[in-house]
VEXBA-931808 format. One line per 5 residues: for each residue x, y, z of C-alpha. Coordinates in steps of 0.25 Angstrom, whole numbers, padded with zeros to 4 digits. Example, Ala and Ser with C-alpha at 12.3 -4.5 7.8 and 13.67 -1.06 7.14 Angstrom:
<sites>
0049/-0018/0031; 0055/-0004/0029
</sites>
This chain:
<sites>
0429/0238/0380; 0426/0248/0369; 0434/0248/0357; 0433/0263/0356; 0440/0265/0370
0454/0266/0364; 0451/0276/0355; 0441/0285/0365; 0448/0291/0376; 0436/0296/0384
0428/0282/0382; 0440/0274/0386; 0439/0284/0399; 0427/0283/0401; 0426/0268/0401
0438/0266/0409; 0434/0276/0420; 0423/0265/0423; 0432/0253/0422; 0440/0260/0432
0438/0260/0448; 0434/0271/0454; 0430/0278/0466; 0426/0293/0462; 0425/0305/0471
0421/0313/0459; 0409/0318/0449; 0401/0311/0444; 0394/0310/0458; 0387/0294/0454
0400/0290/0455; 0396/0280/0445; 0388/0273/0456; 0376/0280/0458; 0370/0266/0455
0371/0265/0471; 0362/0275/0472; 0352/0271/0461; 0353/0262/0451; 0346/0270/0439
0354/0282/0442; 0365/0273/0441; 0364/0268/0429; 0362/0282/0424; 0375/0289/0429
0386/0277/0433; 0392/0277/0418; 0396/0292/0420; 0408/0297/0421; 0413/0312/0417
0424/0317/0410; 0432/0322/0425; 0435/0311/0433; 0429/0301/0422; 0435/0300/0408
0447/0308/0413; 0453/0315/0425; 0446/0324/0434; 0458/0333/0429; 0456/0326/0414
0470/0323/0416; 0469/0315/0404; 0463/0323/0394; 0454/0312/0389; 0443/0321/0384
0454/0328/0376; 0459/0317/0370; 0444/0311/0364; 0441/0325/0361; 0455/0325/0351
0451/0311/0344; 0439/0317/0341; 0442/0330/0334; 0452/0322/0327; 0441/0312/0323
0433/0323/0318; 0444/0332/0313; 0442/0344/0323; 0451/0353/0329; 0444/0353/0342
0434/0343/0349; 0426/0344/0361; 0416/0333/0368; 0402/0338/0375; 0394/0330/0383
0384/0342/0381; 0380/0336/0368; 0380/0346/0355; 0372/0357/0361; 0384/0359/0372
0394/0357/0359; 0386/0369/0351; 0385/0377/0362; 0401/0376/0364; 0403/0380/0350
0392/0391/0348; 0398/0398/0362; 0412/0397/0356; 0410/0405/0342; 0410/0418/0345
0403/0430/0354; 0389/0435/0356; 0382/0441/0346; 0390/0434/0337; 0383/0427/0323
0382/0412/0320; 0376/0405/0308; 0369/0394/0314; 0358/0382/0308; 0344/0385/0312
0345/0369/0313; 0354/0371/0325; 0351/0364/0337; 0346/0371/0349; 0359/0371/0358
0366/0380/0345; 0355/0389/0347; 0358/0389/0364; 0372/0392/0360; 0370/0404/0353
0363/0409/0364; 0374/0405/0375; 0384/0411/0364; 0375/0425/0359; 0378/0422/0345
0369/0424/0336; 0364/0415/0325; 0362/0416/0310; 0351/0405/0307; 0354/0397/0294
0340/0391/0290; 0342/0376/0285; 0340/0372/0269; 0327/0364/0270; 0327/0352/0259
0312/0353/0254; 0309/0337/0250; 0311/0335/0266; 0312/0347/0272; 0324/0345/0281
0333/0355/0284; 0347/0352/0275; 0355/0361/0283; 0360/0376/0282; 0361/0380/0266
0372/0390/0262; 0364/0400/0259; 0362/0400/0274; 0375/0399/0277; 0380/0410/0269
0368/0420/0273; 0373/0417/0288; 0387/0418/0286; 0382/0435/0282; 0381/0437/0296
0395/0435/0298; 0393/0424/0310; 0404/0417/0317; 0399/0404/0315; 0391/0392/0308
0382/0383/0316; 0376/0371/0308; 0369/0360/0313; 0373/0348/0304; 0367/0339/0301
0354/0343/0304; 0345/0335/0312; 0340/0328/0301; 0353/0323/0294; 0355/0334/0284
0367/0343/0284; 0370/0356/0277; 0382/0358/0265; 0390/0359/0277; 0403/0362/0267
0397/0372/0260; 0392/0379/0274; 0407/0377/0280; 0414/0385/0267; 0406/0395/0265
0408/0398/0282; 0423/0395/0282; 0423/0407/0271; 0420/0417/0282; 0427/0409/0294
0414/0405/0299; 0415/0391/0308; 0404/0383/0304; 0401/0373/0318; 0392/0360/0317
0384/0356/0327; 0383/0342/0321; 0375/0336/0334; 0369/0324/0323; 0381/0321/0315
0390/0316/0322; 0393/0304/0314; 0395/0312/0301; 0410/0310/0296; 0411/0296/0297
0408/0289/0286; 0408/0292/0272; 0391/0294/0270; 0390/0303/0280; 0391/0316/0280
0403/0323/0286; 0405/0331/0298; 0407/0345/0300; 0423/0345/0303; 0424/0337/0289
0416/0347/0282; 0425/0359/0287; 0416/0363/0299; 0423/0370/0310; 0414/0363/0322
0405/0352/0325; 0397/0346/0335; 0391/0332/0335; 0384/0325/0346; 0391/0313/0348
0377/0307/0352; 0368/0309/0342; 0372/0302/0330; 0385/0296/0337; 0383/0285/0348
0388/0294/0359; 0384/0298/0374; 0372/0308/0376; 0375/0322/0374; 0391/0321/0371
0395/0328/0359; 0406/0333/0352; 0411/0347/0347; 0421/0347/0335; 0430/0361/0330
0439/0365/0321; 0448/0377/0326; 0448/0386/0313; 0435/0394/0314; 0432/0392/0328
0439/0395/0342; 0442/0381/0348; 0446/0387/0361; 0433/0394/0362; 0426/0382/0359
0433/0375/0371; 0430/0386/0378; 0416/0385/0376; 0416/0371/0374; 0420/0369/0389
0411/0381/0394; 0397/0375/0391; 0401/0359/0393; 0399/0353/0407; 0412/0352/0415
0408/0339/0420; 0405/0330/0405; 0402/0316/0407; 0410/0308/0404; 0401/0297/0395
0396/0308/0384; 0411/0310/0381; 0417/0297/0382; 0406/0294/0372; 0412/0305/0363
0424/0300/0362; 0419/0286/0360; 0410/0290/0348; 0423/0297/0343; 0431/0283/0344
0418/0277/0337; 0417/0286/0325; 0432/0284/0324; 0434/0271/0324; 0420/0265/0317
0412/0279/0313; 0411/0273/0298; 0408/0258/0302; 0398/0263/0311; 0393/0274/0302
0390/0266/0291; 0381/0255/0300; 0373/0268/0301; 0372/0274/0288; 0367/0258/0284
0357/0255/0294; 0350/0269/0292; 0350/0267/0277; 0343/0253/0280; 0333/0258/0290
0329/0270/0282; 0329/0260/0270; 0321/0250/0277; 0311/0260/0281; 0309/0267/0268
0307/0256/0262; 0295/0255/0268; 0287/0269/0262; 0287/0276/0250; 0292/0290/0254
0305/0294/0258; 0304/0294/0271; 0321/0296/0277; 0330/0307/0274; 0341/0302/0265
0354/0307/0262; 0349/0306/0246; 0340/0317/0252; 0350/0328/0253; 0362/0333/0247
0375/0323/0248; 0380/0323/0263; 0369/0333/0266; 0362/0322/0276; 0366/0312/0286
0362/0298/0280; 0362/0292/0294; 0350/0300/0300; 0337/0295/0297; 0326/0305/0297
0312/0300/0294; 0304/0309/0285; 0290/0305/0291; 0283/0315/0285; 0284/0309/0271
0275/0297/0278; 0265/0307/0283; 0269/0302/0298; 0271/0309/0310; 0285/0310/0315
0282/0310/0329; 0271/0299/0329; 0282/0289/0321; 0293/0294/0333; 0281/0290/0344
0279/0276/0336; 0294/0275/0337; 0296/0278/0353; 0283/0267/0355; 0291/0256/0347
0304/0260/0355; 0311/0269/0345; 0316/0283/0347; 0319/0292/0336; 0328/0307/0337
0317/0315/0331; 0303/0315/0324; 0293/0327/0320; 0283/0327/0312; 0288/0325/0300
0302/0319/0303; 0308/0307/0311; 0326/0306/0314; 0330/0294/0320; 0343/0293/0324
0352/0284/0320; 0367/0283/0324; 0379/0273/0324; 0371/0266/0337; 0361/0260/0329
0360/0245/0324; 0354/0240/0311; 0342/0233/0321; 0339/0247/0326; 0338/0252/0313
0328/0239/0309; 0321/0240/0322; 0317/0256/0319; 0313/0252/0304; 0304/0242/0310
0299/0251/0320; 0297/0263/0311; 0292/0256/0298; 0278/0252/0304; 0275/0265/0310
0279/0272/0299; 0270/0265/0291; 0258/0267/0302; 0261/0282/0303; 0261/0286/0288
0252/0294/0281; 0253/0306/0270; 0266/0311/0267; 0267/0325/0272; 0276/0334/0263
0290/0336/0270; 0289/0349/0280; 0303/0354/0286; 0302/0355/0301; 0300/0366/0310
0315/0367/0313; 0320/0367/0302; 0311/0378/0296; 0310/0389/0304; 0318/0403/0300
0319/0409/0314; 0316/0425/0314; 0325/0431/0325; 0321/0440/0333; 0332/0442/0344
0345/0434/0349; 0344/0419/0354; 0351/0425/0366; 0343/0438/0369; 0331/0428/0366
0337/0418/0377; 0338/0428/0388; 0327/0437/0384; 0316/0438/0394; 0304/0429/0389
0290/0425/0391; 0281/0413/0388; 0270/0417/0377; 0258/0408/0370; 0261/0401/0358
0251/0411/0352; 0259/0422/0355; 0272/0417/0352; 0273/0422/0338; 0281/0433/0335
0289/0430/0350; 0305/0429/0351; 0305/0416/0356; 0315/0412/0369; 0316/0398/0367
0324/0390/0358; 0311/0381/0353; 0315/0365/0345; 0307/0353/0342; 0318/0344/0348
0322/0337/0340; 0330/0343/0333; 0331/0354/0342; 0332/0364/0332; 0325/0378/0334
0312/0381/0329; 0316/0396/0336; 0328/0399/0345; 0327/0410/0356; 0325/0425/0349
0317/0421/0335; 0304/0424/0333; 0292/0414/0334; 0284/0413/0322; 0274/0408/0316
0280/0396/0310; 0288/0393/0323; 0276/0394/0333; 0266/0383/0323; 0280/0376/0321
0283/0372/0336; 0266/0371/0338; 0266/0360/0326; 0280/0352/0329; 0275/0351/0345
0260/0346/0339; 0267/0337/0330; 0274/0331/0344; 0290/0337/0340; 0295/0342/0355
0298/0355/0357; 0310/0360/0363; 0316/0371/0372; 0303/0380/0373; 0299/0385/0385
0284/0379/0383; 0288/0367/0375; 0272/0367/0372; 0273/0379/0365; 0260/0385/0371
0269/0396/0374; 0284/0402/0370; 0293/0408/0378; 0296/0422/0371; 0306/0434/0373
0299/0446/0381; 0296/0457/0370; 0303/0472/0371
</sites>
């Protein structure tokens, strides 16, 4: 029996519904027995129960979402808290339609994952791009700088949209940002997706609600050990309209959630409760071992540290391998890995994240040191000097709306005569997913040889129509 049950409404339900005897004439249509038809499809879907007719009532006579969503927006100190099986793109997405009307501004992080930008087309807000602070002895973005903030907040927008922390653990001054947008009434919103565990323990930075923010959105299975695709959305009620954002909350979520992504919500919640520092603290010392035991082995610098930024400007449980500084190919490294057995989150040319979360044992830790060490060592070279990726150092040129873009007619043309095109895809080396150039900007030079040598250096390219980049879907000119 789990010791959280007691404490997690929606993971107590969840287990009891398959302790239970049943004979259901309901949805799902497995039944939980599909096993009878085929055993792999079996042993894919008869674990799954939904929300309706599963953890609660068809009726949700019992209001058992209700009363997790409570203990967690208590936990975190909110007003208001809702649980997605969407992930954080359908969180966003819910907040973004919720902030005002079309046409209307917001300030948002060009380091902004893709499904904020699909938002604002869904929304018909327009953004006002804030261009991340590049640290020059890495060149990693360090996030959104207030000379940023305070030229977007001229535009008079209705709302701040951040993205922290960053998709290599560094965050922005988030409390300078949050005055200086509260002194015009401005919400500022999180989109948090990676930092989920921040706020509890006392050397990692805190989250956004603790900082003054006015939303944030985490995925609960990112860096917390929760169920694919559930997330969690997090408001307070001065800034922003929490009834609209129920509203649009409930528009654009399924009607039919499963019920294993929220009962593992809710069973995370009663995690972090009840051991989030114990557990936090295994974490923080076994990646200050491995990255230890590694760097121990070169001469360089090879990690991110937390030393390398301003204090609680960086997340001192991600490890980031700077690969560049051993002359080594990211991607080639990430192909030696996946040969020994050994996956990682994300690896360019220059970089490498591997993802570490509450999961992970001191053994894992030792077996990727052992694993990684010697390949390192076969792989390096000559240091090449630290290059900041394309993401992160683009300046987009606008030349009409994301959403006159979206539903623009458009036409496929060569690479070759790209430049100079309003583009009509949202184009990303995934991951991170962050835009090179969103629907409506121009294709430039820079963007055009950027995606050419990202896909030739073996980066995936994301969301374009011809994801070999022979040719770019275009809006029609006149």
């Amino acid at each position: 029996m789990s010791d959280l049950r007691d404490s997690a409404p929606l993971l107590d339900a969840y287990l009891s519904y398959f302790e239970s005897a049943r004979t259901p004439f309901t949805i799902p249509g497995h039944k939980q027995k599909a096993s009878r038809l085929d055993a792999g499809l079996g042993a894919v879907v008869d674990s799954d129960t939904p929300l309706y007719g599963g953890l609660d009532e068809i009726k949700l006579t019992n209001q058992t979402l209700k009363k997790a969503e409570k203990l967690a927006a208590d936990l975190w100190g909110a007003d208001y808290a809702r649980f997605s099986t969407g992930g954080s793109t359908h969180a966003n997405q819910a907040i973004v339609l919720a902030l005002g009307a079309p046409g209307e501004k917001v300030a948002v992080s060009r380091t902004a994952h893709r499904s904020i930008l699909s938002a604002l087309v869904l929304a018909g807000l327009e953004p006002v791009w804030m261009s991340p602070d590049i640290d020059e002895a890495t060149g990693v973005p360090i996030g959104i700088g207030i000379a940023q903030l305070e030229q977007a907040l001229l535009e008079d927008p209705i709302a701040v949209l951040l993205t922290e922390p960053g998709y290599l653990g560094t965050i922005s001054d988030l409390p300078v940002l949050i005055a200086a947008a509260h002194k015009k009434s401005v919400p500022v919103i999180l989109d948090a997706a990676w930092g989920g565990h921040f706020g509890f323990h006392p050397d990692l930075p805190r989250h956004a609600l603790q900082l003054g923010a006015d939303a944030l959105i985490t995925s609960v299975h990112k860096a917390l050990p929760g169920y694919s695709a559930s997330a969690l959305l997090l408001a307070q009620g001065k800034y922003l309209n929490l009834d609209r954002i129920e509203q649009s909350f409930e528009t654009t979520h399924t009607t039919s959630p499963a019920g294993a992504p929220l009962a593992s919500i809710d069973g995370v919640r009663a995690l972090l409760q009840s051991r989030g520092e114990e557990l936090n603290s295994g974490l923080l010392a076994n990646v200050a071992q491995f990255k230890e035991t590694v760097q121990a082995e070169f001469a360089l610098p090879i990690f991110l540290y937390p030393s390398d930024f301003p204090a609680r400007r960086f997340d001192p449980s991600k490890i980031v391998l700077r690969v560049q500084q051993l002359g080594a190919s990211g991607v080639e490294i990430e192909r030696d890995l996946q040969a020994a057995g050994i996956r990682v989150e994300m690896a360019d040319r220059d970089t490498i994240v591997f993802l570490a979360t509450l999961a992970d044992s001191a053994s894992d830790f030792e077996k990727l040191a052992d694993t990684l060490i010697p390949i390192l060592k076969k792989r390096q070279e000559q240091r090449r000097a630290s290059a900041t990726a394309l993401s992160w150092s683009v300046v987009p040129t606008r030349g009409i709306s994301m959403r006159d873009a979206y539903f623009a007619k458009t036409e496929m043309v060569s690479a070759q005569d790209a430049q100079g095109r309003i583009s009509a895809d949202l184009i990303a080396p995934y991951p991170p997913g962050v835009a090179v150039v969103a629907p409506g900007e121009v294709l430039t030079e820079q963007i055009l040889e950027g995606l050419k040598a990202s896909k030739d250096a073996g980066v995936r390219i994301a969301y374009a129509t011809d994801p070999t980049l022979l040719q770019y879907r275009v809006v029609v000119k006149g």
